[in-house]
DOLUMTI-564386 format. One record per residue (C-alpha): residue in three letters; x, y, z. Coordinates in steps of 0.25 Angstrom, whole numbers, plus 2048, in hexadecimal, padded with zeros to 3 digits. Layout:
ALAXYZ...
# end
This chain:
UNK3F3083C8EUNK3EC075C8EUNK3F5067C87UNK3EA068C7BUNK3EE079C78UNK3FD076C7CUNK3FD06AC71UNK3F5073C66UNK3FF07DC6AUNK40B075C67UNK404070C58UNK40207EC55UNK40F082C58UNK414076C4FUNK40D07AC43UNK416084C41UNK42307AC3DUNK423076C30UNK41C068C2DUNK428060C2BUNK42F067C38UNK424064C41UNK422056C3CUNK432053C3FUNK43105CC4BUNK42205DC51UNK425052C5CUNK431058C61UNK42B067C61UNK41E061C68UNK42805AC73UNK431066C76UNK42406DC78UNK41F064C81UNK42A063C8AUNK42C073C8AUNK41D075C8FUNK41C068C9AUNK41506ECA5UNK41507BC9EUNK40B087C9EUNK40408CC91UNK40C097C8FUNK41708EC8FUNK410084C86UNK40D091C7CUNK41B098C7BUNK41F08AC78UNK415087C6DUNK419094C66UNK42808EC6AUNK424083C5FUNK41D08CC56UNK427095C54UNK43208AC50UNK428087C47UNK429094C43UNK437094C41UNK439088C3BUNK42D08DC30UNK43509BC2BUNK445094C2CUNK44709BC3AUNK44A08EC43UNK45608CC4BUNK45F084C40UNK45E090C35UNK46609CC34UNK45A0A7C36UNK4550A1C43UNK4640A0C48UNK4650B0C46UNK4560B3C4CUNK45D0ABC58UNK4680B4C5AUNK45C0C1C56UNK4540BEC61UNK45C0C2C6AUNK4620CDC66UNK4520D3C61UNK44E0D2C70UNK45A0DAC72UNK4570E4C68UNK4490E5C6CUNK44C0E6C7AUNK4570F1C78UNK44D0F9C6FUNK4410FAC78UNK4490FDC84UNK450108C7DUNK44410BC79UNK442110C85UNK44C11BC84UNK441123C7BUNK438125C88UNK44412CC8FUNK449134C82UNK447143C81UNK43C14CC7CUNK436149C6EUNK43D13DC6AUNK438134C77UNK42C12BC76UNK41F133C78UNK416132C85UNK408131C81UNK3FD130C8BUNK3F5127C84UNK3F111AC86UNK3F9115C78UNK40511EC7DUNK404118C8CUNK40410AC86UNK40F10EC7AUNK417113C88UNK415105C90UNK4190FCC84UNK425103C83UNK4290FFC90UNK4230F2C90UNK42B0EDC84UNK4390F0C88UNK4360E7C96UNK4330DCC8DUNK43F0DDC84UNK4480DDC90UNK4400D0C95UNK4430CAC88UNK4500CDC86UNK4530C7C94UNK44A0BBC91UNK4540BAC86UNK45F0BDC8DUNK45D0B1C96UNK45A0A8C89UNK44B0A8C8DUNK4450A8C80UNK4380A5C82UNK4350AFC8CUNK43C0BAC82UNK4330B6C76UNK4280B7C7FUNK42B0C6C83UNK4300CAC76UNK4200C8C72UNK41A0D1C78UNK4240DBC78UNK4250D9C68UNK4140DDC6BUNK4180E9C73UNK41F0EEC6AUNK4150EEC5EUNK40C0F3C66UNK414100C69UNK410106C5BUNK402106C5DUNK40410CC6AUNK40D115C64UNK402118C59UNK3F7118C62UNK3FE124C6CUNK40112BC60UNK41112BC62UNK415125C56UNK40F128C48UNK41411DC42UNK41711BC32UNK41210EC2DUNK42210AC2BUNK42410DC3AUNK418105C3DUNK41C0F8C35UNK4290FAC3CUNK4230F8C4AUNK41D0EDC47UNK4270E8C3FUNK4340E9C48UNK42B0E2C55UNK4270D8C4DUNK4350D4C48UNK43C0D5C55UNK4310CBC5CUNK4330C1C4EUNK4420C0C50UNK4410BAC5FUNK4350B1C5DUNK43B0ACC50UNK4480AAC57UNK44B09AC59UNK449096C66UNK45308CC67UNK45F096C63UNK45A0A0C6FUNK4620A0C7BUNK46C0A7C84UNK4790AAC80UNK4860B3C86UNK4880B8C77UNK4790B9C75UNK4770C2C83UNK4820CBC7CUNK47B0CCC70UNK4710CFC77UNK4770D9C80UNK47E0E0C74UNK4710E1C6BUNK4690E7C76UNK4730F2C78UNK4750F4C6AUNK4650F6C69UNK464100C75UNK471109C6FUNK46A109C62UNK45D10EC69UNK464118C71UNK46C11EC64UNK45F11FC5DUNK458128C6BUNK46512FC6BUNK464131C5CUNK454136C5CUNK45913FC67UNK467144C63UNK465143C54UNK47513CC4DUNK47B142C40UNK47113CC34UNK46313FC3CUNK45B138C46UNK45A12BC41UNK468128C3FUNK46911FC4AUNK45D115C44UNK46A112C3AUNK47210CC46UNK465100C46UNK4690FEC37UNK4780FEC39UNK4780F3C46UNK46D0ECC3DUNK4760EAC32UNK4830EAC3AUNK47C0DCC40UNK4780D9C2FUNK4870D8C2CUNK48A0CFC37UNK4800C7C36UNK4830BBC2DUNK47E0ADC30UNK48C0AAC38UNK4880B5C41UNK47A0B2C47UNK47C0BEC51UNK47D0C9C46UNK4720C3C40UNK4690C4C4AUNK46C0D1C4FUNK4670D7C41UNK45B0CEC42UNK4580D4C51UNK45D0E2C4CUNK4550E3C3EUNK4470E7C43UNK44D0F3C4CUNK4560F7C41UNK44A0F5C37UNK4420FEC3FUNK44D109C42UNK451109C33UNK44410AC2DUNK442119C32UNK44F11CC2BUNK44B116C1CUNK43C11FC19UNK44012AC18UNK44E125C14UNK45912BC1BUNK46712CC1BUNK468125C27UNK45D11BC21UNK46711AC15UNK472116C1DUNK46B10BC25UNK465105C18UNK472105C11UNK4790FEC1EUNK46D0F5C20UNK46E0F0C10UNK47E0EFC10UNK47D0E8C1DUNK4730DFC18UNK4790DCC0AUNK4870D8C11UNK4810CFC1AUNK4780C9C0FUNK4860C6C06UNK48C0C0C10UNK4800B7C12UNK4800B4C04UNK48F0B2C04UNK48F0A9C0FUNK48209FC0AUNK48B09EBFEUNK49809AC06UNK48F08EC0CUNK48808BC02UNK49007FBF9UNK48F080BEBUNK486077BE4UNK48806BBDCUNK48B06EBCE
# end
């Protein structure tokens, strides 16, 4: 990337701040991207740019470092790699599961590609989650991209091969759920990313919780529990609302673990609500009572803070 591509790079990615931000703050922008790209290559000089473009970004829709929602997507990110990562490795477990419940074989083009994604994208989700691990942030947002584009690419395959008639609420789901998990870590601040002992924990816990999940619900698909096969999808709902009661603004962690936990439990809950079920009854019911504690609470609390006005 030539001086001249680098520089319309660095204006592009400014136009992205509001006006009056980049008119206090454009000279200080422009001089920490120079001194992050000195001597440096064009990929370097690109994942900066889109660095600067995306603290535009932030700073455009209330998610930057000082406001409460980019405080929680900070301690989300994290935990949404984990989640991911826990998911497609456990995923994993279907090629091994027995007779007519595992993942077909298809000798097809589309079923031998569906077949290599599969194990493509857990490898890059464990390369995430140790980049994060390791407070390498760059390098984990630049593997959850393509990873994000693997795993979109999977219905199609899936289409393709013919192994999954998919309804049009299925399908909107796996788009959707990819989608949301890659927005949480790009979204995230960089500047509240970084290694912790209590993070890796968090890290650690949420991973195993995400596996233990995926291996009731294979158990369950294979040893059906009292109240039908898809009685563990609720266990989503209930660790999903379990982190909603926890998670007022005091407790950034709780917060952050519904945000990485909501597109999962989203998809795993959808299946249980048309046709409505009894366990689809239960989960909405927990998922509602959750959420309208925790919004009282909010509510109760913005009212304690808030001094009363002048009469």
């Amino acid at each position: 990337m030539t001086e001249q591509h680098a520089s319309r790079a660095l204006r592009w990615a400014l136009r992205f701040h509001p006006a009056a931000y980049r008119a206090e703050h454009g000279a200080e922008l422009s001089a920490i991207y120079a001194e992050a790209t000195q001597d440096a290559g064009s990929l370097v000089r690109l994942r900066e740019a889109l660095d600067v473009a995306g603290h535009g970004l932030r700073q455009r829709t209330g998610l930057g470092s000082d406001r409460a929602a980019g405080q929680v997507l900070a301690h989300a990110a994290p935990l949404t790699v984990a989640v991911a990562t826990g998911g497609s490795v456990a995923n994993l477990l279907w090629f091994f599961a027995p007779d007519g419940i595992r993942i077909p074989r298809s000798s097809s083009l589309p079923g031998v590609l569906f077949l290599a994604n599969q194990g493509l994208m857990p490898l890059l989700w464990l390369a995430a989650l140790a980049a994060v691990w390791t407070g390498r942030w760059s390098a984990a947002r630049a593997l959850v991209v393509p990873a994000t584009v693997l795993r979109l690419a999977g219905l199609p395959l899936l289409l393709l091969s013919h192994l999954f008639a998919s309804t049009y609420a299925g399908a909107a789901l796996n788009v959707t759920v990819p989608l949301l998990t890659g927005a949480v870590v790009l979204a995230a601040p960089r500047d509240l990313l970084g290694p912790s002992q209590p993070q890796r924990a968090a890290i650690a816990g949420t991973t195993a919780l995400t596996v233990a999940l995926w291996v009731a619900l294979l158990v369950g698909a294979y040893y059906p529990l009292t109240g039908g096969p898809l009685i563990t999808h609720t266990l989503w709902a209930g660790a999903f609302a379990v982190a909603l009661l926890f998670s007022r603004r005091d407790r950034l962690f709780a917060a952050g673990l519904a945000v990485a936990l909501l597109p999962i439990a989203l998809q795993m809950t959808a299946s249980l609500l048309y046709p409505l079920s009894p366990a689809g009854v239960g989960a909405l019911l927990v998922v509602l009572l959750s959420s309208a504690v925790s919004l009282l609470r909010a509510r109760r609390r913005r009212a304690q803070v808030t001094p009363p006005s002048a009469a």
